[in-house]
N, CA and C atoms as a LAMMPS dump frame, in Angstrom:
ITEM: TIMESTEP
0
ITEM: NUMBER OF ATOMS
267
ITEM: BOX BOUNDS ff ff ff
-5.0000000000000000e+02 5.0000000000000000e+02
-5.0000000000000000e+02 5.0000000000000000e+02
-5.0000000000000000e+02 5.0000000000000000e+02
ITEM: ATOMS id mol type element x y z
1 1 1 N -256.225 212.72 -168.204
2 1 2 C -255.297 211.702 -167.744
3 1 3 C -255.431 210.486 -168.655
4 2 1 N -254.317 209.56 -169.198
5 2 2 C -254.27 208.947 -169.624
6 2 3 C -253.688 207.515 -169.194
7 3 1 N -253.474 206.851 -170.007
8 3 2 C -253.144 205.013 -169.38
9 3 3 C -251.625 205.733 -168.806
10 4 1 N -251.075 206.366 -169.331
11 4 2 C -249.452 206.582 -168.979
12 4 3 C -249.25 207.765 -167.798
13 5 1 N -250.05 208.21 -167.556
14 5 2 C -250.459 209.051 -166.642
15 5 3 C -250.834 208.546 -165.594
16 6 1 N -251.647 207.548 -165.844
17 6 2 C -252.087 206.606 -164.411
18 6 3 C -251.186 205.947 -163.846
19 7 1 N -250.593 205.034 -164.373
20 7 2 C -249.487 204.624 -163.938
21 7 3 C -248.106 205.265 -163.324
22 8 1 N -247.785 206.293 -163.746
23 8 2 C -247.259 207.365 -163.048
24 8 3 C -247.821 207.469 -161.765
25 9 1 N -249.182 207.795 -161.31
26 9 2 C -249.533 208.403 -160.265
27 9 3 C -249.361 207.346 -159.043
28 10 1 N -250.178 205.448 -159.654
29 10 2 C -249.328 204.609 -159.134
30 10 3 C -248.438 204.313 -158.603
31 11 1 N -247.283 204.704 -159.596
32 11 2 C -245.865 204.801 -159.253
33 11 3 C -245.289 205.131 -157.702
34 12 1 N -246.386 206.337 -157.592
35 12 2 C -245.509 206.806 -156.641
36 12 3 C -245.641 206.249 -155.361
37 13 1 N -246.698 205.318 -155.34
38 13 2 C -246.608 204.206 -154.44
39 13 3 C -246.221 202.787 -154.295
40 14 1 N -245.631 202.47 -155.234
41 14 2 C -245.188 201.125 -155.92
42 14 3 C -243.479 201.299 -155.742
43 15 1 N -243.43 202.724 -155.695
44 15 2 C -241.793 203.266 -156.286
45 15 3 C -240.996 202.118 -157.213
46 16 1 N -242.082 201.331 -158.421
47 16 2 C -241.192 200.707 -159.593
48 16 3 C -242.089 200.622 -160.881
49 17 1 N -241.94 201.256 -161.74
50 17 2 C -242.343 201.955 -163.292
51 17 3 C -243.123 200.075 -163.384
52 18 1 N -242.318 199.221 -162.894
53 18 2 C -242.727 197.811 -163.958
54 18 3 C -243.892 197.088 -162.861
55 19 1 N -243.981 197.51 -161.6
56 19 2 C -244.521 197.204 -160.59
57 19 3 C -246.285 197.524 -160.856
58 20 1 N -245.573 199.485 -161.179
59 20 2 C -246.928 200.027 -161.228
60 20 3 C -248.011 199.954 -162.865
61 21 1 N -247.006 199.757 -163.577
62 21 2 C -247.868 199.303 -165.067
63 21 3 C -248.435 197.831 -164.76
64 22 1 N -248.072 196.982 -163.87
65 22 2 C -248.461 195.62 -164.041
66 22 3 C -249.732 196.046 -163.533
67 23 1 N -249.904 196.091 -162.747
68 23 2 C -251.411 196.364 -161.298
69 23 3 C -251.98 196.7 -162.449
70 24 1 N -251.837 198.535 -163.11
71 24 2 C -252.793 198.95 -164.171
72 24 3 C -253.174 197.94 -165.336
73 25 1 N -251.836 197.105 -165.882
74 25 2 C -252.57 196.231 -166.726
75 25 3 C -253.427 195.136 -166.401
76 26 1 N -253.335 194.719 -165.178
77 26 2 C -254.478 193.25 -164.496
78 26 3 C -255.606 194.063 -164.277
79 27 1 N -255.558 195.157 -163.377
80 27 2 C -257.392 195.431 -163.306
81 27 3 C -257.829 195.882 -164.754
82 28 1 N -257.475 196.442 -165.456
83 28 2 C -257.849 196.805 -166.703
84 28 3 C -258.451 195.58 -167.553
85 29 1 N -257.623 194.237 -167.757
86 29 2 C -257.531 193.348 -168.199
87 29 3 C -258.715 192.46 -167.249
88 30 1 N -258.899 192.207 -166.366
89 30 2 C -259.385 191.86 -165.396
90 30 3 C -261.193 192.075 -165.449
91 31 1 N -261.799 193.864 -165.658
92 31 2 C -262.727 194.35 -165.871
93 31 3 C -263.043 193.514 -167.409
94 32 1 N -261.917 193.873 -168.212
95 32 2 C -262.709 193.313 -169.617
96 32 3 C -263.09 191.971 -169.593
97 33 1 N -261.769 190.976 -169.033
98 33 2 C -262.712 189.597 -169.009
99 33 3 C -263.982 189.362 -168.372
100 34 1 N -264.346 189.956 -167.273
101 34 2 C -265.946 190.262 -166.563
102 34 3 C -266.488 190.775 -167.519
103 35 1 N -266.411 191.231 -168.23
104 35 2 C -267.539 191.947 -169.018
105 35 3 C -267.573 191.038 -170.374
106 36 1 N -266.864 190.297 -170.171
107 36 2 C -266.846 189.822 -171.6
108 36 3 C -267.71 187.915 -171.268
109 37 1 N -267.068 188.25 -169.888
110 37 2 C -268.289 186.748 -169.333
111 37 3 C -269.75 187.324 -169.511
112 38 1 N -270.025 188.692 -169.329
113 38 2 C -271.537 188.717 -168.972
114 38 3 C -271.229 188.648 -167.744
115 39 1 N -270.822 189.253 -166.855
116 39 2 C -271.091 189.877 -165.694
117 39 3 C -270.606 191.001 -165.674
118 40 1 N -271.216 191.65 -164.492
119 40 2 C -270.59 193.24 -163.871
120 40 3 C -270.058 193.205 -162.662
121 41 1 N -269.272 194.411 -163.636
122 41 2 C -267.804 195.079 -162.83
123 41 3 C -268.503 195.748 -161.862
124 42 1 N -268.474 195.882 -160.163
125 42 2 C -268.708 196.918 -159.376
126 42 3 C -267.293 197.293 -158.533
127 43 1 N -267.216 198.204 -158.415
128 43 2 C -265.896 198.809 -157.126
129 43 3 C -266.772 199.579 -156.868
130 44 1 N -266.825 199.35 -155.602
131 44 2 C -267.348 199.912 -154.151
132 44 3 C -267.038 201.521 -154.617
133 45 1 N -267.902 202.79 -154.664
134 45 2 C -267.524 204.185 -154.779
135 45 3 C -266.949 204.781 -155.587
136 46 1 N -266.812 203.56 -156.857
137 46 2 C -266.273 204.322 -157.946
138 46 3 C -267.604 203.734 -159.306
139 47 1 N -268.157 202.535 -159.457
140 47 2 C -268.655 202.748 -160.179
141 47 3 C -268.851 201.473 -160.74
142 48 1 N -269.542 200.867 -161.734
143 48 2 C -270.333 199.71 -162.127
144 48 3 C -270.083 199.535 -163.702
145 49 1 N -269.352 198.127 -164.375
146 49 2 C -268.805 198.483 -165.528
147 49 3 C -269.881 197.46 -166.191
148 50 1 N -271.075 197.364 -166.871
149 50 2 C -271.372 196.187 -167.222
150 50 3 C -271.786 196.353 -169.066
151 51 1 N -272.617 195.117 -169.664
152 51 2 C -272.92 195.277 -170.974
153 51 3 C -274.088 195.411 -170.8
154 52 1 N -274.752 196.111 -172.327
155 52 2 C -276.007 196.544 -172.369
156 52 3 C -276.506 196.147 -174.087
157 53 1 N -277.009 195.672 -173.947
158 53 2 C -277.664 195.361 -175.531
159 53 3 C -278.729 196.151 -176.282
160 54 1 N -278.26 196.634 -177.234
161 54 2 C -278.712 197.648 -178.047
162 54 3 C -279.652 196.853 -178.826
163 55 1 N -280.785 197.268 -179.242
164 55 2 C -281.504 196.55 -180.354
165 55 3 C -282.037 196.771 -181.508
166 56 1 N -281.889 196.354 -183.007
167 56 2 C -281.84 196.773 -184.073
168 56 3 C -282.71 198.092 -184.153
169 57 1 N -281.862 198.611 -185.233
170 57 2 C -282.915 199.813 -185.348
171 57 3 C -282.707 200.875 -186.975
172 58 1 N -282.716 201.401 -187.019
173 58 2 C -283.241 202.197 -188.61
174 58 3 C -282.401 203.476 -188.314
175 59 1 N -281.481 204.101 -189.126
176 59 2 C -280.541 205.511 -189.112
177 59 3 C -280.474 205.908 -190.685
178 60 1 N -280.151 207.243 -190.792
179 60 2 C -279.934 207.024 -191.915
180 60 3 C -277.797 207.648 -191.601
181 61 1 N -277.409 207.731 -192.911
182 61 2 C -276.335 207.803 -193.092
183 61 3 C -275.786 209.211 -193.774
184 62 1 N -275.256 210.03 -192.886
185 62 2 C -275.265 211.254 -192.839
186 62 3 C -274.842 212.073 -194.208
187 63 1 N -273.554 211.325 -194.808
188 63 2 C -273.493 211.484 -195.965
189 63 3 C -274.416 211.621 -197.206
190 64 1 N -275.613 210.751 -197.193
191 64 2 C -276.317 210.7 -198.193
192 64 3 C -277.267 210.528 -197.947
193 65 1 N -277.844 210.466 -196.825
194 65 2 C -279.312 210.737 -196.62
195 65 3 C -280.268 209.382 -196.81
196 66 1 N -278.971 208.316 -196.949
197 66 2 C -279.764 206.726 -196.983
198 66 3 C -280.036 206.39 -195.723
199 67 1 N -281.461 205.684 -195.307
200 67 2 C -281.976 204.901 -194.896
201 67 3 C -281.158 203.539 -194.552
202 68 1 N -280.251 203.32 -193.489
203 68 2 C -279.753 201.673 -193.53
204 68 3 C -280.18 201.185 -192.035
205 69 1 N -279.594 200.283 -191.789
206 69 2 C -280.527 199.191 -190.795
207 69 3 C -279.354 198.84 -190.05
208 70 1 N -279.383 199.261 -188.767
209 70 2 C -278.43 199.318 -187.816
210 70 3 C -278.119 198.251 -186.873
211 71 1 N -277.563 197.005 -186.843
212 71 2 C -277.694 195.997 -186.248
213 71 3 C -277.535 195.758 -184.587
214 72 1 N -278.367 194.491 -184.367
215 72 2 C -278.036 194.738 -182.575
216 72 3 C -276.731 194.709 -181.76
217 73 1 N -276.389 195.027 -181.25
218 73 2 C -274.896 194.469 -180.925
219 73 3 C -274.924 194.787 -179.335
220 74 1 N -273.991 194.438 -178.553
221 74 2 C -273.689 195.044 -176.897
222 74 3 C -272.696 195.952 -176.941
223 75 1 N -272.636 196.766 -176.048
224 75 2 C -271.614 197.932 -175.517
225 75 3 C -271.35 197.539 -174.31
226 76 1 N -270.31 197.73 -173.838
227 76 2 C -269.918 198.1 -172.623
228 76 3 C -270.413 199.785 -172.119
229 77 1 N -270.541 199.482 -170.942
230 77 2 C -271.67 201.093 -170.057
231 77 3 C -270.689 201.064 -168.836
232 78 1 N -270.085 202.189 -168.41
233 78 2 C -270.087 202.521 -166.838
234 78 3 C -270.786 203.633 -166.595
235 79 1 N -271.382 202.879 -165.368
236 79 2 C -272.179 203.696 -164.932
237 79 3 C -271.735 204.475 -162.841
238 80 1 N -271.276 205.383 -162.924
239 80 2 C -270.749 205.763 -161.447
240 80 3 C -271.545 205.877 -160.53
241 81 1 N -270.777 205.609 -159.689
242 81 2 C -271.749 205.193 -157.821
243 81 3 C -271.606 207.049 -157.685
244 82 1 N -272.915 206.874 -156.312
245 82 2 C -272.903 208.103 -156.062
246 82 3 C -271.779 209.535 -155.327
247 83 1 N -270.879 208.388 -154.526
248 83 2 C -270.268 208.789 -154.003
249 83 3 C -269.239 209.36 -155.138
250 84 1 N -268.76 208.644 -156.061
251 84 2 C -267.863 209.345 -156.867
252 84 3 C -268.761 210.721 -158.055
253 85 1 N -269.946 210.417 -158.48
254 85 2 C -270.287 211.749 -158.801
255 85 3 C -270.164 212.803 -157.722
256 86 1 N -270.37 212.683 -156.129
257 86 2 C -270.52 213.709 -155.233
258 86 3 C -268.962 214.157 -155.392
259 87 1 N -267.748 213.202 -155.53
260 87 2 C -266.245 213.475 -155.452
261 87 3 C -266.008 214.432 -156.563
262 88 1 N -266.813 214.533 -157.983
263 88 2 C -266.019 215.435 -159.015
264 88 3 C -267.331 216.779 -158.779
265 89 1 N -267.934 216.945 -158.589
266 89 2 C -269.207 217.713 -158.383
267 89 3 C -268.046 219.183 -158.17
């Protein structure tokens, strides 16, 4: 399923194409600004969206077998509540 797919499924409770893309674009939009404050995303039974900081480290580079130096940076992580792993199980 995809962004255009979701909104579809939306749809069919919104019954308006511009109704149901808006909703999908605010929570979407919504999660990233939380995460981009440094806080976390939770919804109740679906799951926990937050950042995680990686810290420098040493790889080499598959192509050529060099040695380079991998810098720290954050990711975004979701991580799912239990109830929704028990839902796809």
């Amino acid at each position: 399923m995809n962004k255009s797919d979701l909104i579809a499924e939306v749809r069919k409770y919104l019954k308006n194409k511009n109704d149901a893309q808006a909703v999908i674009e605010c929570v979407l939009s919504t999660i990233v600004s939380g995460l981009r404050d440094d806080a976390k995303v939770m919804l109740s039974g679906f799951g926990t969206f937050k950042i995680v900081k990686k810290k420098e480290r040493r790889g080499r580079n598959p192509r050529t077998g060099e040695e380079i130096r991998i810098e720290k940076r954050e990711v975004p992580r979701f991580i799912p509540s239990q109830i929704f792993k028990d839902a796809v199980k």
